[in-house]
Backbone bond lengths (Angstrom), bond angles and torsions (degrees), N, CA, C in turn:
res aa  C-N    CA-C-N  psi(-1)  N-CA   C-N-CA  omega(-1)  CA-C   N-CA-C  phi
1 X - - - 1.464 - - 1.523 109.60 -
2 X 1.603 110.75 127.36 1.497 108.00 168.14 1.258 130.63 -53.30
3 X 1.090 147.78 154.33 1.709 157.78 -146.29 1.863 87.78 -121.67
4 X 0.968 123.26 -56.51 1.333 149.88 -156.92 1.341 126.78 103.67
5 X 1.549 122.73 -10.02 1.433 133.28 -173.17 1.220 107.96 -77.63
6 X 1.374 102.51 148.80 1.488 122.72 163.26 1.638 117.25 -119.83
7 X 1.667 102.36 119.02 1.564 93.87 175.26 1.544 103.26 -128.22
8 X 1.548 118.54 141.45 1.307 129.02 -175.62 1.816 86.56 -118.84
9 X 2.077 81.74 115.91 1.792 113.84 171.82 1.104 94.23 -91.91
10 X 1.458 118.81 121.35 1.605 113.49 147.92 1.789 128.01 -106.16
11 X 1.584 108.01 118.89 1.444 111.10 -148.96 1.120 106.77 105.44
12 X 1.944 121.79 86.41 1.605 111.94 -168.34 1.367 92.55 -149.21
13 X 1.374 123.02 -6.19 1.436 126.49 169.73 1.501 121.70 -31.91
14 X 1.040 115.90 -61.35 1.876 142.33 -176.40 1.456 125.23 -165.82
15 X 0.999 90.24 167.23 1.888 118.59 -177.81 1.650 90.34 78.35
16 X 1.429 115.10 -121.61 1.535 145.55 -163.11 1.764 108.31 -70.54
17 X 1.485 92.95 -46.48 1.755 92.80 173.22 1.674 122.48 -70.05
18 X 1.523 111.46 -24.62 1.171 120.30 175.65 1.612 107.60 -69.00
19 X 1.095 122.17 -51.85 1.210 158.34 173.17 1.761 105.66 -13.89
20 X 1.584 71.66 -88.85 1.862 102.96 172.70 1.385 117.75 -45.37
21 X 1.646 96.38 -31.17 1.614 105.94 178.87 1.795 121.17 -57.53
22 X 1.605 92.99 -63.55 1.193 104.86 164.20 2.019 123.85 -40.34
23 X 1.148 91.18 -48.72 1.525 104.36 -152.52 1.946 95.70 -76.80
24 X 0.834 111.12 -32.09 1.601 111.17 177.48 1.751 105.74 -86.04
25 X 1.289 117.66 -44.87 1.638 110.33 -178.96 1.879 93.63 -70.03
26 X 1.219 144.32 0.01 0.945 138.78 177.85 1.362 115.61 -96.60
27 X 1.182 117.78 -21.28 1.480 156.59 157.15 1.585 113.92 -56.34
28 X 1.399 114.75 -28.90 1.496 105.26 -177.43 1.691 95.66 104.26
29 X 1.358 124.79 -27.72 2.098 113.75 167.44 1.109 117.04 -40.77
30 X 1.258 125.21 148.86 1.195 120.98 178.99 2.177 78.63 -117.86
31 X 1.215 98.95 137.88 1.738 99.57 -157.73 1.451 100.88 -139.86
32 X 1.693 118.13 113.44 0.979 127.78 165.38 1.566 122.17 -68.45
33 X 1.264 134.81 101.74 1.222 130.78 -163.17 1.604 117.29 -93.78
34 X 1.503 133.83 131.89 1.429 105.87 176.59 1.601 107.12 -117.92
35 X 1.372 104.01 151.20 1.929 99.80 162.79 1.039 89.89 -137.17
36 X 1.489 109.19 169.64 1.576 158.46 -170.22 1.684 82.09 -59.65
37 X 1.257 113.36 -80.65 1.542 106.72 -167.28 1.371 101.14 -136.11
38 X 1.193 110.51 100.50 1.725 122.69 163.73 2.139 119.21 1.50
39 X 2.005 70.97 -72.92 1.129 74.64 -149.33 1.736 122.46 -68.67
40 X 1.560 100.71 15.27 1.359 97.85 -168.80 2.049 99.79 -119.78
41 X 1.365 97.08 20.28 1.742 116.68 -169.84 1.528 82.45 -89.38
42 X 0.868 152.21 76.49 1.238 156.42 130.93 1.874 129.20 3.11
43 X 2.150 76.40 -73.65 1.655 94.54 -174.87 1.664 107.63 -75.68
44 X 1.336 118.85 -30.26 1.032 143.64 165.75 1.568 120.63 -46.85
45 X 1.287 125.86 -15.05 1.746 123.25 -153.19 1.683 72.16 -135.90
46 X 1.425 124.47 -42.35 1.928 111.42 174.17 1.437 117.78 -74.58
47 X 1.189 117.93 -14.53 1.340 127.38 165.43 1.536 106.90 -78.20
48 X 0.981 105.37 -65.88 1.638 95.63 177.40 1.900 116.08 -55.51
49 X 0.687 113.28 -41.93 1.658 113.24 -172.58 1.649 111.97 -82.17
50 X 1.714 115.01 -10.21 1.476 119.58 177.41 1.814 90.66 -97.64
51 X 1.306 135.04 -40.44 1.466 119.47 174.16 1.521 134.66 -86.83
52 X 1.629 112.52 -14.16 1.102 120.80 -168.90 1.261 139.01 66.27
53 X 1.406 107.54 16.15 1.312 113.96 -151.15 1.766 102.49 -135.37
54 X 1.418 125.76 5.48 1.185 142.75 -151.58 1.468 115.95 -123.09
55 X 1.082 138.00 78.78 1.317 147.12 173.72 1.306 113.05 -72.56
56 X 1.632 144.24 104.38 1.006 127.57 131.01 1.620 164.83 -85.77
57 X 0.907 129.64 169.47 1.681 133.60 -137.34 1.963 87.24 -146.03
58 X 1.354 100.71 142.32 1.671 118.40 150.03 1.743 124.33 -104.22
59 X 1.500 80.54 135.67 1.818 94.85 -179.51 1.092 101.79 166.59
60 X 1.565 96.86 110.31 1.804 131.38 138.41 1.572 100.26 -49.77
61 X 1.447 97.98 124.90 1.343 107.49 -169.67 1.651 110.29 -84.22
62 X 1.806 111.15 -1.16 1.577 107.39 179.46 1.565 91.22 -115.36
63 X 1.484 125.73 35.56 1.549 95.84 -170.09 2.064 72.61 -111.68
64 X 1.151 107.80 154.82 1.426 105.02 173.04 1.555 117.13 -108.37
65 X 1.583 99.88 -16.63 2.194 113.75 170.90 1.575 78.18 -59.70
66 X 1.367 139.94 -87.69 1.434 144.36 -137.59 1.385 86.93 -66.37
67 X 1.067 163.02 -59.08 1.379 140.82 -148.83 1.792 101.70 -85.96
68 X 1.343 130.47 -24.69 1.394 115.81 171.13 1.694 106.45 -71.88
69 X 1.406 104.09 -22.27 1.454 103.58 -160.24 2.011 101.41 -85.81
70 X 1.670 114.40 3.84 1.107 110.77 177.60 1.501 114.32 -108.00
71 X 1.815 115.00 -28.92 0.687 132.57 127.74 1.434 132.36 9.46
72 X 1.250 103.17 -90.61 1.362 117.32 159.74 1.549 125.37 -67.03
73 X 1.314 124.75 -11.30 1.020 111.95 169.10 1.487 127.11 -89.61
74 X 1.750 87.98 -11.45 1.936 95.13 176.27 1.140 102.95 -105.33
75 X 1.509 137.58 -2.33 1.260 123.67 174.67 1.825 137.53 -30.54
76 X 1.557 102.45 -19.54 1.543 89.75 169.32 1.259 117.26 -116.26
77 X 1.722 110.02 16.52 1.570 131.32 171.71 1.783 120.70 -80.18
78 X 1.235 114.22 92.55 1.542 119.61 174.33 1.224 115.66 -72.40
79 X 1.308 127.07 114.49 1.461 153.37 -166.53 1.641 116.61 -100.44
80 X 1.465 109.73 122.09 1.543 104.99 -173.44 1.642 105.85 -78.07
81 X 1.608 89.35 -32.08 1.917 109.11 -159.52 1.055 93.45 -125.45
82 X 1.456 116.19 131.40 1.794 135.52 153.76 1.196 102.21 -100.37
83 X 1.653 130.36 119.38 1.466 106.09 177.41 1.837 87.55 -133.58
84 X 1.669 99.26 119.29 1.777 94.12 156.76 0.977 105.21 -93.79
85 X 1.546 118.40 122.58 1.453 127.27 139.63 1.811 124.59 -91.93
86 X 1.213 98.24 3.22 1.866 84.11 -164.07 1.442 103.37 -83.33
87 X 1.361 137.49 136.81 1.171 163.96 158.54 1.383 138.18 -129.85
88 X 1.301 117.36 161.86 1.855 116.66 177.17 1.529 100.84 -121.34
89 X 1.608 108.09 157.55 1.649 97.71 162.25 1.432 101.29 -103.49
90 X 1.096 146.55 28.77 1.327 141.48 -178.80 1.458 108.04 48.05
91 X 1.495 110.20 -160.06 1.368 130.44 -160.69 1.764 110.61 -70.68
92 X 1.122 106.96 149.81 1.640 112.47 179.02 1.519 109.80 -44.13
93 X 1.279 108.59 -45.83 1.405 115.66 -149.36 1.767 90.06 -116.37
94 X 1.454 99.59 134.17 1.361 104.58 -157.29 1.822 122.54 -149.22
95 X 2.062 79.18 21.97 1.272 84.21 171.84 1.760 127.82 -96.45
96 X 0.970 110.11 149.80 1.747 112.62 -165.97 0.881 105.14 -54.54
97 X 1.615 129.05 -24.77 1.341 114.23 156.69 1.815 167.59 -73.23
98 X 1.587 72.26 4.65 1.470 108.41 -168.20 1.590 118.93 -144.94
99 X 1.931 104.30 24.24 1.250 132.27 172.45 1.611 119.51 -54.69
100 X 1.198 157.36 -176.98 1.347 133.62 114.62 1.247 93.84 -114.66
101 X 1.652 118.82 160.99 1.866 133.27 132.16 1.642 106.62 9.42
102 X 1.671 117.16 -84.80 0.653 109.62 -170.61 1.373 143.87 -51.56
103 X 1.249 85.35 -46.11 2.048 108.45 173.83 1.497 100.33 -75.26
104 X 1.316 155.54 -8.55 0.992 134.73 136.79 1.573 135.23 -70.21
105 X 1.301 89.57 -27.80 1.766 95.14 163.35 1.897 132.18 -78.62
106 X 1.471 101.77 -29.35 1.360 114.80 -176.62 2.065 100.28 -62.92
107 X 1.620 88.64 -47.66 1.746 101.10 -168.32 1.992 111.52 -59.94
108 X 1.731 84.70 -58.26 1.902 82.43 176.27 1.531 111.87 -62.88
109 X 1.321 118.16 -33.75 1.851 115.11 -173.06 1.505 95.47 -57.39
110 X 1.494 116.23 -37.90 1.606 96.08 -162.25 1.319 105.65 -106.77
111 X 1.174 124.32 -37.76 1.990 107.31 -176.82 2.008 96.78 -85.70
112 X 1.154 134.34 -9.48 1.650 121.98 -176.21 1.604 99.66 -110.39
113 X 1.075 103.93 -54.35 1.818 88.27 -167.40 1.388 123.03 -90.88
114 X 1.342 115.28 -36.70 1.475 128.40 158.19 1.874 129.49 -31.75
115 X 1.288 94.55 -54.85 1.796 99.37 166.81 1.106 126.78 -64.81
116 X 1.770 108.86 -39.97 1.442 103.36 166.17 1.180 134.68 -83.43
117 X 1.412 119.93 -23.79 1.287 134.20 161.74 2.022 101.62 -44.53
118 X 1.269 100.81 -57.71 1.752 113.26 -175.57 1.672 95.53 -48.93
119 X 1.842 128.32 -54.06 1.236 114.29 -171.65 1.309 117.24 -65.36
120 X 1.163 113.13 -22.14 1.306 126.28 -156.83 1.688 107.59 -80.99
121 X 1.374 104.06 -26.67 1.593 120.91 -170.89 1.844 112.44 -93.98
122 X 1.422 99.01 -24.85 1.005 121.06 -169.42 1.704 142.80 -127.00
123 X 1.657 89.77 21.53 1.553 118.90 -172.09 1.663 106.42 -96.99
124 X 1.487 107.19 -20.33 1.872 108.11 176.49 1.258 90.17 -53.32
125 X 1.342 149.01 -46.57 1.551 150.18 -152.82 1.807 97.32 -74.25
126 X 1.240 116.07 -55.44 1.630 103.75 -164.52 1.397 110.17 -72.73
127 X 1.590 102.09 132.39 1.693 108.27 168.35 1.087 117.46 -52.97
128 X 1.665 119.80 124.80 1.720 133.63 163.27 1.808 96.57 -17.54
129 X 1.128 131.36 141.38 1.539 154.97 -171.15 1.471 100.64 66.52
130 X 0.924 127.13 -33.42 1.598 128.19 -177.36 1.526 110.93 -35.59
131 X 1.592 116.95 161.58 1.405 126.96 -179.04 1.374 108.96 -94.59
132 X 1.291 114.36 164.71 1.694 150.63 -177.97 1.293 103.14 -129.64
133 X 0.989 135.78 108.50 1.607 110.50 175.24 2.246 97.06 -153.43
134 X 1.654 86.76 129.80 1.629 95.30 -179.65 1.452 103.83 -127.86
135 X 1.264 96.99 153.45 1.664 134.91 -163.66 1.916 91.51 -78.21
136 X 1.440 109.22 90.44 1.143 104.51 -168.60 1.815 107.27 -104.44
137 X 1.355 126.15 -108.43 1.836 125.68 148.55 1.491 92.45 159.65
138 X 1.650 98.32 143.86 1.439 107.08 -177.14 1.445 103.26 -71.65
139 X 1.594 139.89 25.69 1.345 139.54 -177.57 2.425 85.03 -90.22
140 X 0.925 105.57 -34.10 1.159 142.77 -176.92 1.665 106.25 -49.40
141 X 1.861 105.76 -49.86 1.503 103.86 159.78 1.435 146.52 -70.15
142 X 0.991 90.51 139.67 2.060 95.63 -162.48 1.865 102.40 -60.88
143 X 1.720 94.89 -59.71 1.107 108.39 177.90 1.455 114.25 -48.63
144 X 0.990 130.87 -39.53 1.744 143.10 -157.93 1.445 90.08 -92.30
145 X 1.229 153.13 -27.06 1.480 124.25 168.45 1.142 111.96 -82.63
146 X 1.906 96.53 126.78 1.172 131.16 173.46 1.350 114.44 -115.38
147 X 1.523 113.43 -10.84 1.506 110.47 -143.94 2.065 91.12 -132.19
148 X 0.931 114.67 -34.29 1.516 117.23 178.03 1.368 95.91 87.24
149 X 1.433 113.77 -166.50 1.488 128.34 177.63 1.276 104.87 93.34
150 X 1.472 125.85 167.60 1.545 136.01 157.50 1.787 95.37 74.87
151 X 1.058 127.73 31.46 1.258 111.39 -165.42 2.199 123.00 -46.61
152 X 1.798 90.22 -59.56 1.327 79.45 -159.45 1.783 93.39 -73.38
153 X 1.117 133.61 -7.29 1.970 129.58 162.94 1.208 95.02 -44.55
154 X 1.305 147.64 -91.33 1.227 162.34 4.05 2.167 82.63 159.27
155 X 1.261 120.82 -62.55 1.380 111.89 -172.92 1.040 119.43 -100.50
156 X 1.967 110.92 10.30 1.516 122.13 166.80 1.495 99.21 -88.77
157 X 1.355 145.79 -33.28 1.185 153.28 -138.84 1.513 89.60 -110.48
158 X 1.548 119.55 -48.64 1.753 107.71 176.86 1.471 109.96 -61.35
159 X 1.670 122.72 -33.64 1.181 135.46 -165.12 1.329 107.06 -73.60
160 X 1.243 121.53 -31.31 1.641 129.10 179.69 1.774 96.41 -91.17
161 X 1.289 139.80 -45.53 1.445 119.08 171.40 2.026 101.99 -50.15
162 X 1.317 114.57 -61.81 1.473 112.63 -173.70 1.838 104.75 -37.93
163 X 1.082 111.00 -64.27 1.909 113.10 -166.34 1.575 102.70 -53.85
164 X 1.674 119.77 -39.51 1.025 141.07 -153.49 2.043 94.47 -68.43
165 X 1.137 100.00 -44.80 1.633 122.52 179.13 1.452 112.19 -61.71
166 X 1.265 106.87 -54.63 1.269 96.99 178.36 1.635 125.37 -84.22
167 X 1.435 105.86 -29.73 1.798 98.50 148.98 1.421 142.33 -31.47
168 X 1.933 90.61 -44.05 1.820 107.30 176.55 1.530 97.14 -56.78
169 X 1.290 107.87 -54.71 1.770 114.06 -165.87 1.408 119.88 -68.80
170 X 1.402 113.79 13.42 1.563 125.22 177.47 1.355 111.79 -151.43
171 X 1.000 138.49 -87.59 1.406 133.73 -165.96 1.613 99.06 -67.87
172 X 1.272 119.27 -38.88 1.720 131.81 168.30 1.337 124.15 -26.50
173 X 1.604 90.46 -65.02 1.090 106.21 -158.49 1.824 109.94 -86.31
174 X 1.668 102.35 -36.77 1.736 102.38 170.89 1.816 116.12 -49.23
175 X 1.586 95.57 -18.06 1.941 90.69 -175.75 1.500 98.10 -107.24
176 X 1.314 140.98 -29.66 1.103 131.01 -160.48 1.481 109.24 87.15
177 X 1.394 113.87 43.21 1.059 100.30 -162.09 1.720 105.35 -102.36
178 X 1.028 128.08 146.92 1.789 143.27 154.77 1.615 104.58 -49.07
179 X 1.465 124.59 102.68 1.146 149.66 -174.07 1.431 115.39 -100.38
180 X 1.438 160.46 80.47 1.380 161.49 -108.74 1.391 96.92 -161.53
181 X 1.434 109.32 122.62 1.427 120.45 158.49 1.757 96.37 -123.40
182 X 1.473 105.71 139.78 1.618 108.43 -167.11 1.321 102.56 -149.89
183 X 1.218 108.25 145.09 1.387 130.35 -150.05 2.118 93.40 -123.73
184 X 1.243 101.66 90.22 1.686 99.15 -166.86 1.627 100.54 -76.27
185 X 1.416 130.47 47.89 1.458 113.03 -160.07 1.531 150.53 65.78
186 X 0.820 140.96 149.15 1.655 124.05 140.58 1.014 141.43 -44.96
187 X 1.376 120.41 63.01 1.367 111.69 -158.72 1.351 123.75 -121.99
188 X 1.312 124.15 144.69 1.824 148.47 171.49 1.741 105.89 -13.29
189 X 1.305 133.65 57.28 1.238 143.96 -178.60 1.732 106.36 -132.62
190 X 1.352 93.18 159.86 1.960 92.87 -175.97 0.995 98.60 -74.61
191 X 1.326 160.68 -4.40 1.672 135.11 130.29 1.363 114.37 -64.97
192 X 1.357 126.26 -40.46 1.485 105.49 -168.26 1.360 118.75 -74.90
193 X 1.534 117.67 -29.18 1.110 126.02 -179.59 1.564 128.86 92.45
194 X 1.376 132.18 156.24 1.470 121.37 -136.09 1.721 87.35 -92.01
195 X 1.036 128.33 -9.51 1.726 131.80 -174.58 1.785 91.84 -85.42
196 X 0.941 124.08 -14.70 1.455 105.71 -165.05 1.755 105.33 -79.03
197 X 1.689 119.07 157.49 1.317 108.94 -149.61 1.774 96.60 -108.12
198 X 1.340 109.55 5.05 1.686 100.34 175.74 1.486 99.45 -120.25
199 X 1.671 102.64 138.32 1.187 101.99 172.23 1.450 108.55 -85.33
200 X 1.997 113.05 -176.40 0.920 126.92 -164.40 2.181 104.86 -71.94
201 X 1.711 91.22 -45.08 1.568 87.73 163.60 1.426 140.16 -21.63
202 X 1.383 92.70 -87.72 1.410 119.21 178.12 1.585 97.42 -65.65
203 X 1.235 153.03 -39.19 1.426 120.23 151.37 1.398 124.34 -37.46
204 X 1.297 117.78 -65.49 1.824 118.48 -157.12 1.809 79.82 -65.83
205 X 1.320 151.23 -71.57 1.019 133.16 -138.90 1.653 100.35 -66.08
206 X 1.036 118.25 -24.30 1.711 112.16 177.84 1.370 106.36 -65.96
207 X 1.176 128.01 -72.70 1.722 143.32 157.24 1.121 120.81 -24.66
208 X 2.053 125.30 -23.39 0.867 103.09 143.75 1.537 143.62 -77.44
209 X 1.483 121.60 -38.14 1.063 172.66 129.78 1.823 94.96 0.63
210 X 1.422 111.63 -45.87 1.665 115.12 156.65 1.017 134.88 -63.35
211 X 1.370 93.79 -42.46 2.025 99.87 -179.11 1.367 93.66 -74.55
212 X 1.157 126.34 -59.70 1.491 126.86 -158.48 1.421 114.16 -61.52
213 X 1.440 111.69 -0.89 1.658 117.27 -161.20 1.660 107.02 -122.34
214 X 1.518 102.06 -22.73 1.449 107.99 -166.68 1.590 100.53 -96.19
215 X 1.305 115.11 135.11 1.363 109.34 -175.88 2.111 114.46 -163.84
216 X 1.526 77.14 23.10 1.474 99.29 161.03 1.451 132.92 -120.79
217 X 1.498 109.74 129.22 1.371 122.42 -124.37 1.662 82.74 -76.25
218 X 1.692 107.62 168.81 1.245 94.22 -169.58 1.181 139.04 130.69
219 X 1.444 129.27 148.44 1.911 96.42 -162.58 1.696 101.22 -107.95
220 X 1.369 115.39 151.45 1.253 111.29 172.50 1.493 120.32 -154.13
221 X 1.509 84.37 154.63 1.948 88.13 177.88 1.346 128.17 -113.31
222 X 1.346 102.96 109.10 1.702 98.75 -155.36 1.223 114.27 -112.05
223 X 1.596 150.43 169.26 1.354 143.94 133.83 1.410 117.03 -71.60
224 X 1.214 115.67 164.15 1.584 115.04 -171.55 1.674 96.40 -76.01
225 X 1.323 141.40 12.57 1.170 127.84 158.93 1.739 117.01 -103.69
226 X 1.576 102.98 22.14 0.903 103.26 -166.88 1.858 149.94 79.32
227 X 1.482 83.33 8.89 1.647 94.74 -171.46 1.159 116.46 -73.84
228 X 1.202 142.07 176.77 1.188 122.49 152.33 1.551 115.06 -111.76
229 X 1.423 121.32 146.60 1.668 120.68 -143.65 1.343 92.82 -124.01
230 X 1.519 121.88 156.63 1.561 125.16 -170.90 1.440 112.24 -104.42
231 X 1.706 104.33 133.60 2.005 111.86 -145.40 1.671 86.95 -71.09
């Protein structure tokens, strides 16, 4: 049974975005999904055609032709949920000392400026109270490092809570809109890795269980169980 909502995931290929995909069109969403390149989304095109409920869309989340050109293709589509999830963890080795230019630029362009740039392009679509919500990680909290490591992960993820903040306080705040940075765990995905102790499940059903629960306007930093985590 339909819910009546519409949420457009961007980043739905695999791991967490696939995930979420499932777990909300299972939910009753009717869920715009995007990948990098369709036609090679596999799990993504059997997910959609086993629930019915799964529309997909193309967009490279740094190309900015493809994001006007999606843009425009949802323009008369009203959206409850904007959710960026797509991200990279960059390079193995991730100490500041052994950074380059590039690998610092590839990582912040795509998990810090890219999502918000995407809300920012793509918020005329969500209904006034409606959510914003990006795939952020408590590696991400200032307060919460205790332990170091992951550097340039780690100041793309603070850098996307910072942009993420000041969106709430402008485009956010003119709609009333529910602003979400979420921290889906550690979890069993080809970034998180097969040692990590939450699976992909029990994430998306927590993460859903947030959006669907949070409905005070406002920016926030949450774990996928809903906590709230220190910026």
């Amino acid at each position: 049974m339909s819910n009546g909502k519409t949420v457009l995931l961007i980043g739905a290929s695999r791991g967490l975005g696939l995930g979420l995909a499932g777990e909300l069109a299972r939910r009753g969403w009717q869920v715009i999904a995007t990948a990098r390149d369709p036609s090679k989304a596999t799990e993504l095109t059997a997910l959609a055609a086993s629930t019915g409920r799964i529309e997909i869309e193309k967009l490279d989340v740094d190309d900015v032709g493809q994001l006007e050109a999606l843009a425009a293709r949802l323009a008369s589509r009203p959206l409850d949920v904007l959710f960026v999830n797509a991200g990279i963890s960059g390079p193995r080795d991730q100490s500041v000392a052994d950074l380059s230019r590039v690998d610092v630029a590839q990582v912040m362009w795509t998990n810090a400026l890219s999502p918000v740039r995407i809300a920012g392009r793509l918020q005329p679509q969500v209904a006034a109270g409606g959510t914003v919500a990006f795939m952020s990680s408590l590696l991400g909290s200032i307060a919460g490092n205790t332990s170091g490591g992951f550097e340039l992960y780690r100041i793309s993820k603070a850098s996307l809570n910072m942009l993420a903040r000041g969106f709430a306080a402008t485009a956010g705040k003119d709609k009333n809109l529910v602003v979400l940075n979420l921290h889906p765990g550690w979890v069993r995905t080809d970034m998180g890795g097969p040692q990590a102790p939450v699976g992909v499940e029990e994430s998306v059903r927590g993460l859903a269980d947030v959006l669907e629960a949070r409905r005070d306007a406002g920016h926030h930093y949450l774990d996928y169980q809903g906590r709230e985590l220190p910026w």
